[in-house]
C-alpha positions as CSV (number, residue, x, y, z in Angstrom):
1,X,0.0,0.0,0.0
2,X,1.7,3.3,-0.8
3,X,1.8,6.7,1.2
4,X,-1.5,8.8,0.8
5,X,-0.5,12.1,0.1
6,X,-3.5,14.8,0.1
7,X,-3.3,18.4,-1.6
8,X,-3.4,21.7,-0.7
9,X,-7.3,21.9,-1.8
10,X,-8.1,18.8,0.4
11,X,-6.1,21.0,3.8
12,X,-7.8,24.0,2.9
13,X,-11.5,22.6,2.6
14,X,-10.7,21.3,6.1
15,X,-9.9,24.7,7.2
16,X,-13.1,26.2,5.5
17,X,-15.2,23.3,7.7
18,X,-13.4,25.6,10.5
19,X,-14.6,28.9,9.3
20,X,-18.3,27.5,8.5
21,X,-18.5,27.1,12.1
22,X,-17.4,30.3,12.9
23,X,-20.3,31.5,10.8
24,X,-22.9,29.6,12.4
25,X,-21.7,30.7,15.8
26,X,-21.6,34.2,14.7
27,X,-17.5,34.5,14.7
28,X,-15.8,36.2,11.4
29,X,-16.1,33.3,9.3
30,X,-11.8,32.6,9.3
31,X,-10.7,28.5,9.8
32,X,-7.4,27.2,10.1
33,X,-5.7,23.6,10.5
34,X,-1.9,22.9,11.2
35,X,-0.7,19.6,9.2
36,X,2.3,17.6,10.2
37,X,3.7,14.7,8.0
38,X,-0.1,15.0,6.5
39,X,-1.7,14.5,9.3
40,X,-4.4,17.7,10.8
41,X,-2.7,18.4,14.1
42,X,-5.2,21.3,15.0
43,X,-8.2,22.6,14.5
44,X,-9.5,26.0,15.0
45,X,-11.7,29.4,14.1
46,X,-12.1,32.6,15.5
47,X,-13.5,32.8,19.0
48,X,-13.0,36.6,19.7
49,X,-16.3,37.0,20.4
50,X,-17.0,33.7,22.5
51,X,-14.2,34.1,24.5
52,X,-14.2,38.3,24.7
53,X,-10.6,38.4,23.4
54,X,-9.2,39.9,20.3
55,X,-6.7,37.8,19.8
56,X,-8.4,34.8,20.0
57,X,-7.8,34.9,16.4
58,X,-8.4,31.2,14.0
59,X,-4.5,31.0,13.4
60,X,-3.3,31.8,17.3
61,X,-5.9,29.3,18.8
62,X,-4.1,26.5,15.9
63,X,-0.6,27.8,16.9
64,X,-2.1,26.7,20.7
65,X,-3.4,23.7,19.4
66,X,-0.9,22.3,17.6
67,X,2.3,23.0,19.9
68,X,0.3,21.3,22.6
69,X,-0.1,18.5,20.7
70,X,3.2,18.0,19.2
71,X,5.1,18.9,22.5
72,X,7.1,21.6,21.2
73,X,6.9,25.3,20.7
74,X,8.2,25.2,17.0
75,X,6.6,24.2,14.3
76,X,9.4,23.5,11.9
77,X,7.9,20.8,10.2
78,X,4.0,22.0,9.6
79,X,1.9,23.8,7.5
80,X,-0.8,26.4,8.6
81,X,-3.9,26.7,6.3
82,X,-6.2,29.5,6.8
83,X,-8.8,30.7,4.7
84,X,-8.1,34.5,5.2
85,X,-4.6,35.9,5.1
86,X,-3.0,36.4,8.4
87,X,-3.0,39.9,10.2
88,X,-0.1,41.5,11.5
89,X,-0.3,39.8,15.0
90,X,-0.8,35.9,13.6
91,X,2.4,36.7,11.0
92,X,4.1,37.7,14.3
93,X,3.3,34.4,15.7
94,X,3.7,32.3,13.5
95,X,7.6,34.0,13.0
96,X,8.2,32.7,16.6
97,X,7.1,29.6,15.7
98,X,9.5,29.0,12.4
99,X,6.0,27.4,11.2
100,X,7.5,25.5,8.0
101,X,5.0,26.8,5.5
102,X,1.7,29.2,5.3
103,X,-1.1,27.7,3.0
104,X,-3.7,30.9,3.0
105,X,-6.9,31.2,0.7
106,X,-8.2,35.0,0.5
107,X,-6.3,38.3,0.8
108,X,-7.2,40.6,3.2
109,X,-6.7,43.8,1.7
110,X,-7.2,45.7,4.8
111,X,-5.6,44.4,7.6
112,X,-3.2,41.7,5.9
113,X,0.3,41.2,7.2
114,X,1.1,41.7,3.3
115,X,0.5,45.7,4.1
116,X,3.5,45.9,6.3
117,X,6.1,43.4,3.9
118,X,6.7,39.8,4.5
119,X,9.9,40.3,6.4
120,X,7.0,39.4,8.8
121,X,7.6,36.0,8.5
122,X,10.4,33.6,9.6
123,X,12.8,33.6,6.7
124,X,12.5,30.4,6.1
125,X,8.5,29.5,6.0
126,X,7.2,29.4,2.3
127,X,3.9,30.9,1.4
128,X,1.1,29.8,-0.8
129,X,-1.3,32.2,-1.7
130,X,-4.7,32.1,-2.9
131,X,-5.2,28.2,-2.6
132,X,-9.5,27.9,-3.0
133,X,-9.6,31.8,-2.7
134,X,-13.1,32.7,-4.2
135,X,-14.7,30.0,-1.8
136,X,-13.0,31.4,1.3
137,X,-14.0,35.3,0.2
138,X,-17.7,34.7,-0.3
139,X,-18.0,33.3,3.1
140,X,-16.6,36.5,4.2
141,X,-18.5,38.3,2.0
142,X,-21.7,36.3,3.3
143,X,-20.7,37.0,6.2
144,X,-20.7,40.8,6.8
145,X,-23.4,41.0,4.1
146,X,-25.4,39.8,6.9
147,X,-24.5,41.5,9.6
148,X,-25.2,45.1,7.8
149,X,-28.5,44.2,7.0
């Protein structure tokens, strides 16, 4: 039997699951999963405003998530995908934890880490950009739709 090795799409549709949930529990509709060795090591979406704290963000509750699980503090060897590019403060964490590669699907063209540079990031995590983009902006865009009408 040979090694089952699952896409980018496959990671990020996990991470949507995440951010549906987020919807229905009336959080800003952003998911994330950290994957080691292909295997989902965390799951997570926002919970700023289930837990009253802004940076309950989807990406710092996986950082959490995952270095618990995998007994370490860096994440060398994983890959975070989140449906909504990181802001300024989950670039800064995932720097401190040398994370091995960021998978993200939308841009956020307002509060992006992108806006500041990518020096933001540890020099040596990769980036992938715009992996399932369009499904992870019109849950967004669903989203707030909704909550201005």
């Amino acid at each position: 039997m040979g090694l089952t090795v699952f896409s980018d799409e496959y990671f990020m549709n996990e991470a949507l699951k995440e951010a549906r949930a987020a919807f229905d529990e009336g959080e800003v509709p952003v998911g994330a999963v950290i994957v080691c060795k292909d295997r989902i090591v965390a799951r997570a979406h926002n919970l700023t405003e289930t837990l009253k704290d802004v940076t309950a963000h989807a990406e710092m509750q996986a950082f959490t998530a995952a270095s618990n699980y995998l007994n370490s503090k860096y994440l060398h060897d994983c890959t975070l995908y989140v449906t909504l590019e990181p802001c300024i403060m989950c670039a800064g964490g995932a720097y401190w934890t040398q994370i091995g590669r960021i998978v993200y699907g939308a841009d956020d063209e307002k509060r992006g880490y992108s806006l500041v540079g990518t020096q933001v990031l540890h020099p040596s995590t990769l980036l992938e950009k715009g992996v399932l983009a369009g499904p992870c902006s019109r849950l967004l865009t669903e989203f707030f739709r909704k909550k201005r009408s």
